[in-house]
C-alpha positions as CSV (number, residue, x, y, z in Angstrom):
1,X,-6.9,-13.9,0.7
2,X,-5.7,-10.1,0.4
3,X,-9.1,-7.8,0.0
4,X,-9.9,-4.0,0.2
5,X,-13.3,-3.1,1.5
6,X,-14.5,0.7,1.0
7,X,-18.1,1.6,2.0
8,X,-19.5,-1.7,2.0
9,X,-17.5,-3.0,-1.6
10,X,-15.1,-5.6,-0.9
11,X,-12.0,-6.3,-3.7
12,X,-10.2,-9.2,-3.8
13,X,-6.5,-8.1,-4.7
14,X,-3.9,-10.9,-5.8
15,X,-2.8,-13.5,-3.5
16,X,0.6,-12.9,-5.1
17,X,1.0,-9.4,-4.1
18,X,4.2,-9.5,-1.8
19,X,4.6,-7.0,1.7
20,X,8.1,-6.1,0.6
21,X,8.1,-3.5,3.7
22,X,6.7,-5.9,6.7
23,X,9.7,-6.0,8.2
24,X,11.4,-2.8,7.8
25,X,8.9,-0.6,10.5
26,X,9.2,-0.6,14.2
27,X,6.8,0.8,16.2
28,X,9.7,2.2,18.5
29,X,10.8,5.5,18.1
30,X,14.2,7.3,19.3
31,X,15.3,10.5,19.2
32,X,18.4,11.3,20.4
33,X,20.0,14.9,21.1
34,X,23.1,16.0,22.8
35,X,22.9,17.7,25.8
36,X,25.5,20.9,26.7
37,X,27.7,18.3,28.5
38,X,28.0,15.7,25.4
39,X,26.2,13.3,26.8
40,X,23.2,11.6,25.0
41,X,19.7,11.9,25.8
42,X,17.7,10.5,24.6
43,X,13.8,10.5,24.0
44,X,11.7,7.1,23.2
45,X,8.2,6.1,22.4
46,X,5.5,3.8,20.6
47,X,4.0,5.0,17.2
48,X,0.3,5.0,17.3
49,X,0.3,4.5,13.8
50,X,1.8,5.3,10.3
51,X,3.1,1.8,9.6
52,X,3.7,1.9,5.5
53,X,2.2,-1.1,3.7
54,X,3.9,-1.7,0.4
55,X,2.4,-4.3,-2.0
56,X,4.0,-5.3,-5.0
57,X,3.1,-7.6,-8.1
58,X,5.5,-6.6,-10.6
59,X,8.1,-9.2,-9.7
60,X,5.5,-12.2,-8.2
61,X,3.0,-11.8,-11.2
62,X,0.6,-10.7,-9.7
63,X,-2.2,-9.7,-12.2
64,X,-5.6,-8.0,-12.3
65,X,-7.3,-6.7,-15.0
66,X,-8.0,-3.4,-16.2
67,X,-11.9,-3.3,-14.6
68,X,-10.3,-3.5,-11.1
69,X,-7.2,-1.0,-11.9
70,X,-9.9,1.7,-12.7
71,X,-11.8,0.9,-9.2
72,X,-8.3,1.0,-7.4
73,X,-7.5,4.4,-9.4
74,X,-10.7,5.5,-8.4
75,X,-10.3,4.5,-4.3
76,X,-6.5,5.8,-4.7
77,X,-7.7,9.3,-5.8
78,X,-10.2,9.6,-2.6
79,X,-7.7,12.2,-0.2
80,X,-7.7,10.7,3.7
81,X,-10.1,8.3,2.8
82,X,-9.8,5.0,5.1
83,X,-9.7,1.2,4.0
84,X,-9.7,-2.1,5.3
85,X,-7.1,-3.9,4.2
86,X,-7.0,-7.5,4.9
87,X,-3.6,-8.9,5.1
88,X,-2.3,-12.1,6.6
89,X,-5.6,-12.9,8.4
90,X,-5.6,-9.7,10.0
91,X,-7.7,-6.4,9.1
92,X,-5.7,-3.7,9.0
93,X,-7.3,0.5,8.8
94,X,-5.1,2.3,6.0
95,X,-5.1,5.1,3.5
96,X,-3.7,4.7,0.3
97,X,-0.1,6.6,0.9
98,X,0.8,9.5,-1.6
99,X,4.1,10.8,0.7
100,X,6.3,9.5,-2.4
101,X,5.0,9.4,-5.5
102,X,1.8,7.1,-7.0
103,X,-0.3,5.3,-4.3
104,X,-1.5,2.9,-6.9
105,X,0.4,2.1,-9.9
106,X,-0.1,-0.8,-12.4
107,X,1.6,-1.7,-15.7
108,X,0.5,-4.0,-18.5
109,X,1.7,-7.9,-19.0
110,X,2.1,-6.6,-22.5
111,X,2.4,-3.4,-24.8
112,X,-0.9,-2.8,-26.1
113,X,-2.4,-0.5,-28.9
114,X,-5.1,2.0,-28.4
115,X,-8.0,0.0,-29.1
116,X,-6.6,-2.8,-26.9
117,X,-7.4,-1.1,-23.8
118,X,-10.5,-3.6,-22.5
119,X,-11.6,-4.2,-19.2
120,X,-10.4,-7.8,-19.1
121,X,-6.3,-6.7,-20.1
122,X,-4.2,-7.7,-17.1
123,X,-2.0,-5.4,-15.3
124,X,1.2,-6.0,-12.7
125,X,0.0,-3.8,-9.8
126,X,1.5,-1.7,-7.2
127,X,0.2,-0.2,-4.0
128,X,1.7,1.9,-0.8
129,X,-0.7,2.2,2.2
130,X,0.1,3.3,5.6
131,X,-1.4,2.0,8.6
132,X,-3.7,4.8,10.8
């Protein structure tokens, strides 16, 4: 189960939502400069934090309706605000992640007319956290 707790309100997000990124952060970073005589040197550490958490429903179907896409909009628009996200079994402190574009995004199953717009329409949805 994949939830989102914020000041005591818990949502349960999609089971289907898939971690497209899990793999693709190391906590290791490198730096490397030349020195005068051409020789490397170079500078390594451990990343406290910043590990980006990308969920995505688009192509697994994940769905949620329009009620929860206006909460999530809502939480999304909240600048530094902290989360728990809990992924895998494991609770996890993030912010919603704005660095590149939308945070939270969600598209309609279908095209829908103006006065289609109802709090139980389902939506793919989208979502870039990072890890603090």
């Amino acid at each position: 189960m994949i939830t989102l707790t914020h000041g005591g309100t818990t949502l349960t997000l999609p089971d289907r939502l898939l971690w497209v990124d899990e793999y693709q952060w190391s906590p290791v970073a490198t730096e490397v400069r030349w020195g005068t005589t051409g020789a490397p040197q170079l500078h390594v550490g451990l990343r406290q934090a910043g590990r980006p958490i990308t969920l995505d429903g688009r192509d697994s179907e994940a769905w949620i309706d329009r009620t929860l896409c206006d909460q999530l909009e809502a939480w999304a628009a909240l600048p530094g605000t902290t989360f728990t996200l809990v992924l895998r079994g494991q609770a996890r402190t993030v912010v919603f992640d704005h660095s590149q574009g939308a945070a939270f995004d969600a598209t309609p199953l279908w095209k829908l007319l103006d006065g289609e717009h109802t709090g139980d329409v389902l939506y793919r949805p989208f979502f870039k956290f990072m890890e603090v």
